[in-house]
C-alpha positions as protocol buffer text, in pm:
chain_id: "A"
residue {
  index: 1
  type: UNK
  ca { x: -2724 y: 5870 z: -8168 }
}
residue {
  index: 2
  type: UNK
  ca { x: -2538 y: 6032 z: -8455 }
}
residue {
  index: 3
  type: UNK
  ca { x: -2729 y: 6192 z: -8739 }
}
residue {
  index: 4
  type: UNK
  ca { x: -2525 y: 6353 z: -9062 }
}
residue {
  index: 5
  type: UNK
  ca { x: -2701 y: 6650 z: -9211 }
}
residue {
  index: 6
  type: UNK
  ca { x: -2672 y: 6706 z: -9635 }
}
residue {
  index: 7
  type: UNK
  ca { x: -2845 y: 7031 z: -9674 }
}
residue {
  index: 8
  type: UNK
  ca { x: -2867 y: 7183 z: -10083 }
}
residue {
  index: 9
  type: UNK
  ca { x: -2525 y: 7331 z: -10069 }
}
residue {
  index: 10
  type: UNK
  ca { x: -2347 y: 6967 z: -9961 }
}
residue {
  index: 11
  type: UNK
  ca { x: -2276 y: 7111 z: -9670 }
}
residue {
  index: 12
  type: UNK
  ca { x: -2275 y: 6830 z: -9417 }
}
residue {
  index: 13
  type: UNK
  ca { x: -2204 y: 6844 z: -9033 }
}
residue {
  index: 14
  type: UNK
  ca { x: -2306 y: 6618 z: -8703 }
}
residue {
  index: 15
  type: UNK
  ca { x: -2565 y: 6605 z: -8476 }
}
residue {
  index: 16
  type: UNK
  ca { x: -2491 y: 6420 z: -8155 }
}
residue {
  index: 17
  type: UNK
  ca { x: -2732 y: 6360 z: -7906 }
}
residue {
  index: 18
  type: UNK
  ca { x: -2704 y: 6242 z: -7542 }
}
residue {
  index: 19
  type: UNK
  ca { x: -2984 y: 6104 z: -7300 }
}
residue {
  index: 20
  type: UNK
  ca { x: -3248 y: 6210 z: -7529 }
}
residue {
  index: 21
  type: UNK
  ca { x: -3081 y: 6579 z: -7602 }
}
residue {
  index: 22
  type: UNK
  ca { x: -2980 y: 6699 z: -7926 }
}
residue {
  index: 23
  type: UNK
  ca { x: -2766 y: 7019 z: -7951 }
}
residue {
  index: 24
  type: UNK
  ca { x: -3037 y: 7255 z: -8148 }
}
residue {
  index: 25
  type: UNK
  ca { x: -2901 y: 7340 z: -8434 }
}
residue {
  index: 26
  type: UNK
  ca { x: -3059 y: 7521 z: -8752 }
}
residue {
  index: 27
  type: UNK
  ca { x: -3083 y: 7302 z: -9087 }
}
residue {
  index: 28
  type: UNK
  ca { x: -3199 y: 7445 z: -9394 }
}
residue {
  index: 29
  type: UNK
  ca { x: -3511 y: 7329 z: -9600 }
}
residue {
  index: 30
  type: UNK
  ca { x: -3391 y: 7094 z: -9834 }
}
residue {
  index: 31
  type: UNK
  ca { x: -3144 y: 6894 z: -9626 }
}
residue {
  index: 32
  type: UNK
  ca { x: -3156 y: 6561 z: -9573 }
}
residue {
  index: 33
  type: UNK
  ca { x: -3104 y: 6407 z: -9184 }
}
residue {
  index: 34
  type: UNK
  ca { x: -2952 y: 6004 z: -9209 }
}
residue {
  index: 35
  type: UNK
  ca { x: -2846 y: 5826 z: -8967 }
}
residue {
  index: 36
  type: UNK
  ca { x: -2445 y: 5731 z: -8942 }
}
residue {
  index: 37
  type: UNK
  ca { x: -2310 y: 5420 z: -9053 }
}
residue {
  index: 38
  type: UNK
  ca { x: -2017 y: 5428 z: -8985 }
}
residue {
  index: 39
  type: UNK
  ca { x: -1764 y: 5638 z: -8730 }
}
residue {
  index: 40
  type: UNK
  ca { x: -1461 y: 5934 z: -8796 }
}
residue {
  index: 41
  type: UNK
  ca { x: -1273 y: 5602 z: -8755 }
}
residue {
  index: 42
  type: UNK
  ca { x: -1517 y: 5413 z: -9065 }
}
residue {
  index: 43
  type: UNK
  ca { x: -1591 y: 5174 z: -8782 }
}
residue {
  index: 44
  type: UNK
  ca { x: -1965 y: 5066 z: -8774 }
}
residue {
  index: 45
  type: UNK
  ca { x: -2234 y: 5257 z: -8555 }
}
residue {
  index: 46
  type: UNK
  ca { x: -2502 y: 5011 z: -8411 }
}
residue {
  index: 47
  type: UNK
  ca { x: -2774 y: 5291 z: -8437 }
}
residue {
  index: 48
  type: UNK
  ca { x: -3130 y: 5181 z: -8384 }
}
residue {
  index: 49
  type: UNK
  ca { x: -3429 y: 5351 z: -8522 }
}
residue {
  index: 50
  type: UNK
  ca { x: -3483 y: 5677 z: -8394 }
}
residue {
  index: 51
  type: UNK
  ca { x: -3908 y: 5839 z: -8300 }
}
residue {
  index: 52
  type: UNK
  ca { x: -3914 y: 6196 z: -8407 }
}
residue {
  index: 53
  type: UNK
  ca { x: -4153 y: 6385 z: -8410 }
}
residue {
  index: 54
  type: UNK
  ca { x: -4211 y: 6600 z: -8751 }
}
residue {
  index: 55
  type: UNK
  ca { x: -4431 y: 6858 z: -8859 }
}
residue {
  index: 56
  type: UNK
  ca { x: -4626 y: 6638 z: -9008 }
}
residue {
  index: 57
  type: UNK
  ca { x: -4680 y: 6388 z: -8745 }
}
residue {
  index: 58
  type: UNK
  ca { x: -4450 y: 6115 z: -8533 }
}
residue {
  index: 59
  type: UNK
  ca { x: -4283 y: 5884 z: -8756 }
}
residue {
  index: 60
  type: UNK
  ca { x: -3985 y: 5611 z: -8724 }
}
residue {
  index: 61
  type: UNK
  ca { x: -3645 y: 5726 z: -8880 }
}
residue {
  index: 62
  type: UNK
  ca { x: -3435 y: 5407 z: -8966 }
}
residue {
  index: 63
  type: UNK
  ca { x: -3242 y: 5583 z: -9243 }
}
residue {
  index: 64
  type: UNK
  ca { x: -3325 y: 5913 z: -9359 }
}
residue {
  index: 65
  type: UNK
  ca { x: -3539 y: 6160 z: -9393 }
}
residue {
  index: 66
  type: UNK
  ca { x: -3555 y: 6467 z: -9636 }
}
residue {
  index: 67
  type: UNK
  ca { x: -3719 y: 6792 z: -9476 }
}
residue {
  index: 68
  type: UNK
  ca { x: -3956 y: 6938 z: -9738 }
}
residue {
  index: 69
  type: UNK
  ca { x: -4051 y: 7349 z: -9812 }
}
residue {
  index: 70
  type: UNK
  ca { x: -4380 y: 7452 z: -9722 }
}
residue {
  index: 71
  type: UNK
  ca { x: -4616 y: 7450 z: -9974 }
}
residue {
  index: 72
  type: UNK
  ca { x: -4895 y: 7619 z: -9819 }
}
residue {
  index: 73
  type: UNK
  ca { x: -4713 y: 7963 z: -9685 }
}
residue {
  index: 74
  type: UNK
  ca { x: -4403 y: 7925 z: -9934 }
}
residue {
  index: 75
  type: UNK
  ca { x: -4209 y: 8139 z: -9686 }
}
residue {
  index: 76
  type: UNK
  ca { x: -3827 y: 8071 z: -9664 }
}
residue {
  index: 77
  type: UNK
  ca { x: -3773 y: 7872 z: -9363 }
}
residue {
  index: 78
  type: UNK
  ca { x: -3520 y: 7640 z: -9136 }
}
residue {
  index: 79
  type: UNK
  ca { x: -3562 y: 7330 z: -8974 }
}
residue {
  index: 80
  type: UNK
  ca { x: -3428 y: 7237 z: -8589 }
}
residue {
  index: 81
  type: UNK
  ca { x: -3348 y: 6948 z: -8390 }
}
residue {
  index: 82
  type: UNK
  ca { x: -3357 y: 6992 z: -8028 }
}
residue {
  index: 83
  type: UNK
  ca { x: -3486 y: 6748 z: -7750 }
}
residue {
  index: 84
  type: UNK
  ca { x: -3889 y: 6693 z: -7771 }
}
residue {
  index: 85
  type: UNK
  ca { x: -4018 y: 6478 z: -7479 }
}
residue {
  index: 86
  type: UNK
  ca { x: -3943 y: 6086 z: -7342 }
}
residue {
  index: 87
  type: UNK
  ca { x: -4219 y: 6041 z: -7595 }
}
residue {
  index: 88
  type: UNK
  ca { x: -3993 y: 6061 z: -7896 }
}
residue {
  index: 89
  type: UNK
  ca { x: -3587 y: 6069 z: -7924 }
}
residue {
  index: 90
  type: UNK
  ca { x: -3585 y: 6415 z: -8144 }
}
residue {
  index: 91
  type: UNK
  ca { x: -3851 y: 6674 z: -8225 }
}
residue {
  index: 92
  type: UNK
  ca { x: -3773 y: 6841 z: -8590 }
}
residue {
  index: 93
  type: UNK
  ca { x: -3900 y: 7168 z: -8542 }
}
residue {
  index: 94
  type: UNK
  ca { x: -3977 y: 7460 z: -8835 }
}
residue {
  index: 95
  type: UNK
  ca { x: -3876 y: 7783 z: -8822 }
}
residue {
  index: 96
  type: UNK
  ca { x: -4022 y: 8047 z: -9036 }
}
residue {
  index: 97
  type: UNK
  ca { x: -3747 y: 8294 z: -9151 }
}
């Protein structure tokens, strides 16, 4: 699957996974994770919907999702994608700063 990553400063870059592993990377509260349409080459990706597994419960990502601050310790924070379980495709971890 390939995911683009918008996080507040437009910043965008890819995350690729393979068999169910994601390269962890760090993503910044704020940033929004969609799924890619289309290739480097604008050719169409066939992506299906992906199961993550979020703070705030499993869900189904068919298009995007924005990663929210946390209201209850309003701490600065970062967000991660790494491989969860054969449970879900990606866990989206948190990461107090």
């Amino acid at each position: 699957r390939k995911f683009s990553v918008t996080s507040p400063g437009r910043y965008q870059y890819l995350i690729i996974t393979h068999k169910g592993y994601a390269h962890k990377c760090l993503i910044d509260t704020g940033s929004t994770i969609s799924m890619m349409r289309k290739n480097f080459f604008s050719l169409p990706i066939h992506n299906t919907e992906c199961e993550v597994f979020t703070s705030n419960g499993p869900m189904t990502l068919k298009d995007s999702i924005t990663l929210p601050s946390n209201n209850i310790f309003r701490t600065p924070e970062q967000f991660y994608l790494q491989h969860f379980s054969d449970d879900y495709d990606v866990l989206i971890g948190r990461k107090l700063l």
